[in-house]
C-alpha distance (Angstrom), angle and dihedral (degrees) to the residues before:
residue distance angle dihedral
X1 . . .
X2 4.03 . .
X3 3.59 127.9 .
X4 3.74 94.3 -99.2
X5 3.65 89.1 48.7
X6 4.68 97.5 59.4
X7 3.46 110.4 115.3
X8 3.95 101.5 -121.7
X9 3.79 87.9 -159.5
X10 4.14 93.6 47.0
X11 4.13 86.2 44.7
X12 3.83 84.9 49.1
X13 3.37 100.0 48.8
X14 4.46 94.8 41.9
X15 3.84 76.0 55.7
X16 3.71 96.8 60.0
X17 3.83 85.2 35.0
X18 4.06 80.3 61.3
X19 3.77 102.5 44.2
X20 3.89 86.9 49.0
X21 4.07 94.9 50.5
X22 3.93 86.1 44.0
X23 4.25 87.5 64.4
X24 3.60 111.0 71.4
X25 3.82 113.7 -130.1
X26 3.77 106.3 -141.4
X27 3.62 140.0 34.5
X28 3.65 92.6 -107.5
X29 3.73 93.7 59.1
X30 4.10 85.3 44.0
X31 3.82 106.5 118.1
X32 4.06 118.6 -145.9
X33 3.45 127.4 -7.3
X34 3.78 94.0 83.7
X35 3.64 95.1 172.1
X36 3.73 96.7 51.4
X37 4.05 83.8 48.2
X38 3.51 90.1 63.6
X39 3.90 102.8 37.4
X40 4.24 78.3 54.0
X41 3.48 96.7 54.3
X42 3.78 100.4 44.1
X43 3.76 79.2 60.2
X44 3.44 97.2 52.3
X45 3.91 95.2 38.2
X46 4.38 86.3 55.1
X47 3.95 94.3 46.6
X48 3.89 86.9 50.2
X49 3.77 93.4 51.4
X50 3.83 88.3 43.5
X51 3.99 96.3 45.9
X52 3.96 84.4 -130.5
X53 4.00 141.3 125.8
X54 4.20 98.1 -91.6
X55 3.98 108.1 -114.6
X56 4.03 124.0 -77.1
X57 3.53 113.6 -76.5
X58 3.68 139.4 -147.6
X59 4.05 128.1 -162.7
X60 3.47 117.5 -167.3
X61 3.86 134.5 173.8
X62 3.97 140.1 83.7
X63 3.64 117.3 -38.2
X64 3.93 123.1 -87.7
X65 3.91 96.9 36.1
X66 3.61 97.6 108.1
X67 4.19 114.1 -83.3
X68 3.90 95.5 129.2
X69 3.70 84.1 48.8
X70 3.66 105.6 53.4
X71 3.44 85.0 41.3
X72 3.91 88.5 70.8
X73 3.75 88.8 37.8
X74 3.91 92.0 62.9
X75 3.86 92.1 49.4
X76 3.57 92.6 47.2
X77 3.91 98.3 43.7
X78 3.68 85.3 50.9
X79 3.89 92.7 47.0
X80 3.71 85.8 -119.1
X81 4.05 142.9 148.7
X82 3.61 115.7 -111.5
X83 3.63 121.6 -136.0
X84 3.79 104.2 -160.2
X85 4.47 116.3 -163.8
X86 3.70 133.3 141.0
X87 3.74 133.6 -144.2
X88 3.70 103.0 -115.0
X89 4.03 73.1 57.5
X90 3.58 92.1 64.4
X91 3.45 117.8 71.8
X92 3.55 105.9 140.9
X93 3.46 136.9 50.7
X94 4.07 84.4 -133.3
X95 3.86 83.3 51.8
X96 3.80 90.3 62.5
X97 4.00 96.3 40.8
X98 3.54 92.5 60.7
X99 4.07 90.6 54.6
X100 3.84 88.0 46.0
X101 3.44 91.6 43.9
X102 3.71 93.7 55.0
X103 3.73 101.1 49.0
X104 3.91 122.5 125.8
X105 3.67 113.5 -141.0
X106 3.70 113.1 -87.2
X107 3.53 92.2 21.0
X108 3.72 137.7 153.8
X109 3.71 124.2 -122.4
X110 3.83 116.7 -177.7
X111 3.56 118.9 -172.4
X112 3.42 114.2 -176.7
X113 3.71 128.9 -164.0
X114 4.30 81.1 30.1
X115 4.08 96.3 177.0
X116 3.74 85.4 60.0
X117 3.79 94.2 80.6
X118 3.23 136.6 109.6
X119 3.62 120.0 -99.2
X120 3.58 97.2 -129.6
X121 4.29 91.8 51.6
X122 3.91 82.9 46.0
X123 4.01 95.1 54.1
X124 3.94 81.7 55.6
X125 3.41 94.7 46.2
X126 3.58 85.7 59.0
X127 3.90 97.1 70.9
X128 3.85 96.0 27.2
X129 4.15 87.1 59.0
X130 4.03 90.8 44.3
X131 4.41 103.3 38.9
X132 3.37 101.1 12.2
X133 4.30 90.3 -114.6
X134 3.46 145.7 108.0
X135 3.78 141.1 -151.7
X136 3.62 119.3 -141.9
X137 3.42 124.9 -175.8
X138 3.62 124.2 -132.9
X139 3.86 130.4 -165.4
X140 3.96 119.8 10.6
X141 3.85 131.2 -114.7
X142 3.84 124.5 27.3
X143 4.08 93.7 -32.3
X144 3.98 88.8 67.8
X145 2.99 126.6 144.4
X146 4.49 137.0 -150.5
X147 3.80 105.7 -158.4
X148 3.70 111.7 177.9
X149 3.56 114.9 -140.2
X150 4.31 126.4 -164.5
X151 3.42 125.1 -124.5
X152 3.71 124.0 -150.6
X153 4.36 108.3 -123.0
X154 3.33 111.4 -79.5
X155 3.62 138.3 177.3
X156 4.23 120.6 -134.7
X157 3.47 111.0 -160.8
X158 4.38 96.3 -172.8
X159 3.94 120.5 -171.3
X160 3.61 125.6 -161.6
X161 3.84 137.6 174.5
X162 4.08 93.4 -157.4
X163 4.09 102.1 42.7
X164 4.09 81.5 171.2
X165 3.15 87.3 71.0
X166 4.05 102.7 56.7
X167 4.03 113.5 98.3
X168 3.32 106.6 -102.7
X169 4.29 92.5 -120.4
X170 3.78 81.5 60.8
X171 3.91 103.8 51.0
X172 3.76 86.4 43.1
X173 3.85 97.1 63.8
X174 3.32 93.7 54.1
X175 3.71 116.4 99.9
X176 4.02 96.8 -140.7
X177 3.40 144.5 -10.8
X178 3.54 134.0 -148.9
X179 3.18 131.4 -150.8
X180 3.45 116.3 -147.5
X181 4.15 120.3 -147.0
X182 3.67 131.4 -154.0
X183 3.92 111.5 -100.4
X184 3.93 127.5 -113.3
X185 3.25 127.0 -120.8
X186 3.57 96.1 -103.6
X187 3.80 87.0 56.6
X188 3.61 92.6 44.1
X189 3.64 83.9 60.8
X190 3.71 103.1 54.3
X191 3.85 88.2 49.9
X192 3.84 93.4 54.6
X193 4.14 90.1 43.5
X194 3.70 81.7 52.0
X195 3.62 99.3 44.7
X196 3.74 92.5 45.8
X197 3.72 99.5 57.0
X198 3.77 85.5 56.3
X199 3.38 100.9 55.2
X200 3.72 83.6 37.9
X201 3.17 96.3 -126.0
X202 4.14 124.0 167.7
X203 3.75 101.4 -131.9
X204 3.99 127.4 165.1
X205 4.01 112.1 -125.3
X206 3.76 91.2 -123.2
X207 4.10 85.8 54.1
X208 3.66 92.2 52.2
X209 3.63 92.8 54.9
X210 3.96 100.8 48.6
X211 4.08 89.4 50.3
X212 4.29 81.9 49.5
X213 4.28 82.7 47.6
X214 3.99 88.0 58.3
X215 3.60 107.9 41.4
X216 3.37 108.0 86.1
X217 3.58 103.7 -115.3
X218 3.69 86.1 -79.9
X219 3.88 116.4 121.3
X220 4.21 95.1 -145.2
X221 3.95 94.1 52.4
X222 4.12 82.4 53.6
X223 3.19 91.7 56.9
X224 3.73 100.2 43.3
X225 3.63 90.9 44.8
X226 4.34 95.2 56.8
X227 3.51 88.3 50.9
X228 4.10 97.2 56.9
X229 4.09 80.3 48.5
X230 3.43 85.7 49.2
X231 3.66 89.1 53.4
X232 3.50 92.3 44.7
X233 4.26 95.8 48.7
X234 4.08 89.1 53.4
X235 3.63 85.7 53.5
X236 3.70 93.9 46.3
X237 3.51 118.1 29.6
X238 3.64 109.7 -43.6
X239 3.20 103.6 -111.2
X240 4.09 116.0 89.9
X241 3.68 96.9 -133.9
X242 4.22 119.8 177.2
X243 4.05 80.9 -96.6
X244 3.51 95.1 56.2
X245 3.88 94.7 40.5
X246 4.20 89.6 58.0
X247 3.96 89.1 41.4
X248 3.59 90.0 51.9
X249 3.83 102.5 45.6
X250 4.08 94.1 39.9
X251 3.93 79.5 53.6
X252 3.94 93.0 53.2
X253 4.07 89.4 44.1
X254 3.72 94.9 -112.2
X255 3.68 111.8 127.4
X256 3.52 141.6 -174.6
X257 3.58 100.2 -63.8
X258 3.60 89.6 49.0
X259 4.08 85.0 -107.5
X260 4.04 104.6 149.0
X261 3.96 116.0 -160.3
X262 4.22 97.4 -88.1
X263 3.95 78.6 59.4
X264 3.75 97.3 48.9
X265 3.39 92.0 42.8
X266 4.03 91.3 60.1
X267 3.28 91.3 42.9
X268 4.03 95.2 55.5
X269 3.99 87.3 41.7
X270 3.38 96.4 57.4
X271 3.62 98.6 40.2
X272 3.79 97.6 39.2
X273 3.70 100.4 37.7
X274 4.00 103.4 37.2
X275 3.63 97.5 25.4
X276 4.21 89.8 -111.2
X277 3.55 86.1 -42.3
X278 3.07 145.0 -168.9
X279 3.84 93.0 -113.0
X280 4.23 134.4 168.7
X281 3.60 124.6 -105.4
X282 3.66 85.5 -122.4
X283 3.93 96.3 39.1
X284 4.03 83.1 55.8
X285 3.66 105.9 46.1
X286 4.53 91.9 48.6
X287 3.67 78.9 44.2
X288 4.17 91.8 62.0
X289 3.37 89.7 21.8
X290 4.07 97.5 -117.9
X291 3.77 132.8 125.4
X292 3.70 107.4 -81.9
X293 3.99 88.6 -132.9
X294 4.44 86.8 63.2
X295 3.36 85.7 50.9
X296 3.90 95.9 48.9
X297 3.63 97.4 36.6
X298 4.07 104.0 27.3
X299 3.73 109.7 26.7
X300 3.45 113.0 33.1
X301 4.11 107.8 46.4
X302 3.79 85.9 68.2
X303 3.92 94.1 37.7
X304 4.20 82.5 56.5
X305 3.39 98.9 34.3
X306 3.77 89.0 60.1
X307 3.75 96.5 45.6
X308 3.61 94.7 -107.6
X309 4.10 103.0 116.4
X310 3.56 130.7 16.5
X311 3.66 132.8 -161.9
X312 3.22 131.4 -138.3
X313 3.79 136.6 164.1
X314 3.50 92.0 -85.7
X315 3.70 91.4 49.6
X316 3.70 145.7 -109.3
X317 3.69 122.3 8.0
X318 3.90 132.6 -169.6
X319 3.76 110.9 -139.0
X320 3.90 115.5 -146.1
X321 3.56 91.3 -102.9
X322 3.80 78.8 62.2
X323 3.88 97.1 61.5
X324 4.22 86.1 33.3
X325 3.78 86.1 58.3
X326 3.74 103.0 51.1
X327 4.21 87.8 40.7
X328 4.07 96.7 -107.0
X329 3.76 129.9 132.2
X330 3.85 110.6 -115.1
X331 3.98 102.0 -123.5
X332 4.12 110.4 -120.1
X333 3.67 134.9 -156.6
X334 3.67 94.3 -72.4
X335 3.55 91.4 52.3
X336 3.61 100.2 57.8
C-alpha cells in the first residue's frame, strides 16, 4: 500500500488500539507503586466480600504515574462501567447533576483533574459522595423550590496533581487516598521491557535501561521516549541498540539527566542571567519566556527533586550540581 493509499481512520484507530495495550488492565500487571497495589486491592477484596461499590477514592501525585490507569483498573476489577469527566469539565453545578444523575448502580465515575471544579458542583459533590442524593433546585425567586433527588451507589475515583488544593470537606469524604511516587529505575525498566514487546519492538537490554535512566521516574515520559527510539531504530537499522537509544534521545533534547530543553533552558537562565540567583518565579518564567504556572508545576519539581534548584524565600537557587551540569565554574567569595 502507498502513502497516499493509509487509511487515516484505520492508522487512527491501531493507534488507540496501541495506547490501550500500553495500560495494563489489572492490578497484577500494575508496575510500581507496590504499596498503593495493595491498599487497592484490600479495597477491592472488602467490597467483594460485602457485595458493595468499594469506597471513594482519591489519586494524587505528578502527572504520568498511573491515576487515569488505576482508575480503569478499579472499574474493571470490580466488573464495573467507567464514567470518565474532568474538572475543567465541570463548571456547573447542573453540569455535575446530569453525571450523577446518569450513574448505574455500582458504577465508576472518574474525574480527573478533581480540584478543577467549580465550587458550587463541589458543594454538591459533598452530599452526593456521603448519602448518595442530591438537591436540585427548581424555579427562581421566592417560589423556589429544593427537591431532593436519589442517586444510585456509585464509586468516584478523583485524580489531582495539586491535592493542597482540594477543600478540606472534599478530601475528607473520600475513603483513601493514594499517593502516588515517582518510579526507580529498576521499575522504569520493567515498564519499557513491557512496553517494547507490545509495540514489538527489537530493543537491546542495555537500550531499555538508558531510555528508563532519562525518563524522569515518570511511567508516560518512558513510554513516549521508546517510541521516538523506536522511530529512530526503523530509520537506522531496526534494531534499538544502546547507540541508537543515545542518538535518539540527544536528537529529542533529552539528555542524560533526563533534563529536556525547557529544563536546560532554566537552568542556563538562572545561572547565566542572575548569577545562580536567587531569582522570582515570575522574574524566571518572562526570563524563558514560559507561563510561570509550567514552570511551577512542570519544570521545577524534577529540577528540585534532582538537586538541581532550590527554593527559598527569596527565590530560585542553582545548586552546584547546577553550574557542574551545564560545564560552568560556580563563582566563590573572591569572585563576587
Amino acid at each position: 500500500m502507498s502513502t497516499s493509499e493509509i487509511d487515516p481512520v484505520a492508522q487512527s484507530e491501531q493507534e488507540l488500539q496501541i495506547e490501550g495495550a500500553l495500560r495494563p488492565g489489572r492490578l497484577d500487571e500494575f508496575i510500581g507503586q507496590e504499596k498503593v497495589r495493595n491498599q487497592l486491592k484490600l479495597l477491592r477484596d472488602a467490597a467483594r466480600l460485602e457485595n458493595r461499590s468499594p469506597d471513594h477514592i482519591l489519586l494524587a501525585g505528578p502527572p504520568g504515574l498511573g491515576k487515569t490507569t488505576l482508575a480503569m483498573i478499579v472499574a474493571e476489577e470490580t466488573s464495573s462501567p467507567l464514567r470518565v469527566s474532568s474538572g475543567p469539565a465541570i463548571q456547573h453545578a447542573g453540569d455535575l447533576a446530569a453525571v450523577l444523575s446518569s450513574l448505574t448502580p455500582g458504577e465508576v465515575l472518574f474525574i480527573d483533574e478533581i480540584h478543577r471544579m467549580a465550587r458550587p458542583a463541589e458543594e454538591m459533590l459533598y452530599l452526593a459522595m456521603e448519602d448518595f442524593r442530591i438537591d436540585i433546585m427548581v424555579g427562581k425567586g421566592p417560589g423556589a423550590t429544593t427537591v431532593p433527588l436519589e442517586l444510585a451507589p456509585f464509586t468516584l475515583v478523583g485524580a489531582t496533581t495539586r491535592s493542597g488544593l482540594l477543600p478540606n470537606p472534599l478530601r475528607d469524604r473520600f475513603g483513601f487516598t493514594a499517593n502516588l511516587e515517582f518510579y526507580s529505575s529498576e521499575e522504569l525498566t520493567e515498564v519499557v521491557r513491557r512496553s517494547a514487546a507490545v509495540l514489538d519492538v527489537d530493543a537491546e537490554a542495555n537500550a531499555l535501561e538508558e531510555i528508563a535512566g532519562r525518563s524522569r521516574g515518570t511511567p508516560r515520559i518512558a513510554n513516549r521516549l521508546l517510541r521516538r527510539v523506536r522511530d529512530y531504530s526503523l530509520v537506522h537499522g531496526g534494531t534499538a541498540t544502546l547507540d541508537n537509544a543515545r542518538a535518539a534521545l540527544e536528537l529529542y533534547d533529552v539528555d542524560a539527566w533526563g533534563l529536556d530543553r525547557l529544563d536546560r533552558q532554566v537552568l542556563e537562565v538562572l545561572i547565566s542571567r542572575f548569577g545562580g540567583g536567587p531569582v522570582g518565579l515570575g522574574t524566571l518564567s518572562v526570563s524563558v519566556g514560559e507561563e510561570a504556572e509550567t514552570i511551577e508545576s512542570v519544570v521545577e519539581p524534577f529540577l528540585v527533586r534532582q538537586g538541581f534548584i532550590i527554593r527559598s524565600p527569596r527565590g530560585r537557587i542553582a545548586t552546584p550540581l547546577a553550574w557542574k551540569h551545564l560545564g560552568r565554574e560556580e563563582p566563590t567569595l573572591d569572585d563576587l
